[in-house]
C-alpha positions as CSV (number, residue, x, y, z in Angstrom):
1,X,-9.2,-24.8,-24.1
2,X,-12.2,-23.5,-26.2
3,X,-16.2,-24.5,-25.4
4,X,-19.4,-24.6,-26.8
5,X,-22.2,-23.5,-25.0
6,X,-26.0,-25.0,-25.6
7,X,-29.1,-24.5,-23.8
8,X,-31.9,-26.8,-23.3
9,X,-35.3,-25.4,-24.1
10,X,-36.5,-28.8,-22.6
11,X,-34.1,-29.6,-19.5
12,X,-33.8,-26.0,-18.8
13,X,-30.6,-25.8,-18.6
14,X,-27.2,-25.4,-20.6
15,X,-24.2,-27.4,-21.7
16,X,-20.7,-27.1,-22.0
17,X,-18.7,-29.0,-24.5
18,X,-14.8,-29.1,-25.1
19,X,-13.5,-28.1,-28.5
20,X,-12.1,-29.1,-31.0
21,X,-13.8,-32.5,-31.6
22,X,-16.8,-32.9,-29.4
23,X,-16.5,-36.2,-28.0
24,X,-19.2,-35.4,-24.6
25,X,-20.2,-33.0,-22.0
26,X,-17.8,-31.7,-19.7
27,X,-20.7,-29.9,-17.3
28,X,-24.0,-28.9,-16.8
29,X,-25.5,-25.8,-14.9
30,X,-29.6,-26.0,-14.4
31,X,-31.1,-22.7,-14.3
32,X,-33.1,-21.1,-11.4
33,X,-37.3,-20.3,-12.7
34,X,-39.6,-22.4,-14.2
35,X,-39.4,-21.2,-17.8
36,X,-38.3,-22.5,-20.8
37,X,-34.9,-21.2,-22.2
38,X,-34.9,-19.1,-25.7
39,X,-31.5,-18.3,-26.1
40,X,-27.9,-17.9,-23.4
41,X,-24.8,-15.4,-23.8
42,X,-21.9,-16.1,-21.2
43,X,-20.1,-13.2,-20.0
44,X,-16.6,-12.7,-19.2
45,X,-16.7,-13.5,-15.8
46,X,-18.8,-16.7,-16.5
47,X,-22.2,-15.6,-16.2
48,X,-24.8,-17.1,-17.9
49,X,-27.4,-14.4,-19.1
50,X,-30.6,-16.3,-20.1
51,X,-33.7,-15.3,-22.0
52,X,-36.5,-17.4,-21.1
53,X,-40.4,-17.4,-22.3
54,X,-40.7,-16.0,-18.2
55,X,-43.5,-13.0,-19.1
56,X,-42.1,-11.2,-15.7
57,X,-38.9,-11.9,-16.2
58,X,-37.7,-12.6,-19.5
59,X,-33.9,-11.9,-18.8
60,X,-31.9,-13.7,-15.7
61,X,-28.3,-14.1,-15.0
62,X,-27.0,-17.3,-13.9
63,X,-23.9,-18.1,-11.4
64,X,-21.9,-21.5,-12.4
65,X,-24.1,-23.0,-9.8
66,X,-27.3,-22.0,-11.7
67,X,-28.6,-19.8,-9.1
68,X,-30.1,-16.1,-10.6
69,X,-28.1,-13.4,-9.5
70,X,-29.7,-10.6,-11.7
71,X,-32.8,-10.0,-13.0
72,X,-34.4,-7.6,-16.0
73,X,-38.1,-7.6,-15.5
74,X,-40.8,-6.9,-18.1
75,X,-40.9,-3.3,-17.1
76,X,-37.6,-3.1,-18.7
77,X,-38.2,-5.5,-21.8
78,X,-41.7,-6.8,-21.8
79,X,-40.2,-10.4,-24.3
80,X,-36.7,-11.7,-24.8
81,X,-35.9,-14.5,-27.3
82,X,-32.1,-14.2,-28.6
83,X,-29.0,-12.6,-26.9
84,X,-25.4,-12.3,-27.2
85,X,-22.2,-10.0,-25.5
86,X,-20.5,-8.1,-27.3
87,X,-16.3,-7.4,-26.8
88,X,-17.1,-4.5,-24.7
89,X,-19.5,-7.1,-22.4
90,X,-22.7,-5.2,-23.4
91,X,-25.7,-7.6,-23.4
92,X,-27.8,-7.7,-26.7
93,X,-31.3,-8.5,-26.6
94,X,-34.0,-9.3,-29.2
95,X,-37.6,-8.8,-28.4
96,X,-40.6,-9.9,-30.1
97,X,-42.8,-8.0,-28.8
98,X,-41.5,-4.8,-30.3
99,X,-39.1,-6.3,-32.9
100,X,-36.1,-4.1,-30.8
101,X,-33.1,-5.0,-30.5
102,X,-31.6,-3.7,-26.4
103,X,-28.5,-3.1,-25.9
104,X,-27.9,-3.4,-22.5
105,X,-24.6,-2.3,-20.4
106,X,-24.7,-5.1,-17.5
107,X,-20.8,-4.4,-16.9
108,X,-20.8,-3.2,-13.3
């Protein structure tokens, strides 16, 4: 079965929907902080990697259960508003701040 992933700027949070024809939710998964959410990229092992308007932490990583499992502080990328994962599981991130694009190996 194929999903859709959305995140919630509002609910802080992200959605999973079943394709083909989206009839409803399957699940939910709140995430841990009290940001809002810019953008989310799952991983292959079902993490959800977050970038939130957090200005210490723009980047978390998100069990099924929503609790943050890994940080990337603003020593590292000081803004993050888009991000995907690439085949090799490589985390992309966009920053405003600098208008750079980080690629990120987050494989081990």
């Amino acid at each position: 079965m194929d999903y859709l992933y959305v995140s919630s700027r509002s609910q802080n949070r992200t959605y999973r929907y079943s394709l083909p024809g989206i009839s409803g939710r399957t699940s939910s998964t709140p995430f841990g902080g009290n940001s809002r959410t810019w953008d989310i990229a799952r991983d292959s092992t079902g993490r959800i990697w977050v970038a939130s308007d957090d200005s210490g932490i723009p980047v978390r990583c998100c069990d099924s259960s929503g609790n943050t499992v890994q940080e990337i502080s603003n020593s590292i990328i000081s803004s993050a508003t888009g991000m995907t994962i690439d085949d090799d599981g490589h985390l992309w991130v966009s920053n405003n701040d600098d208008m750079t694009l980080y690629h990120i190996d987050v494989t081990e």
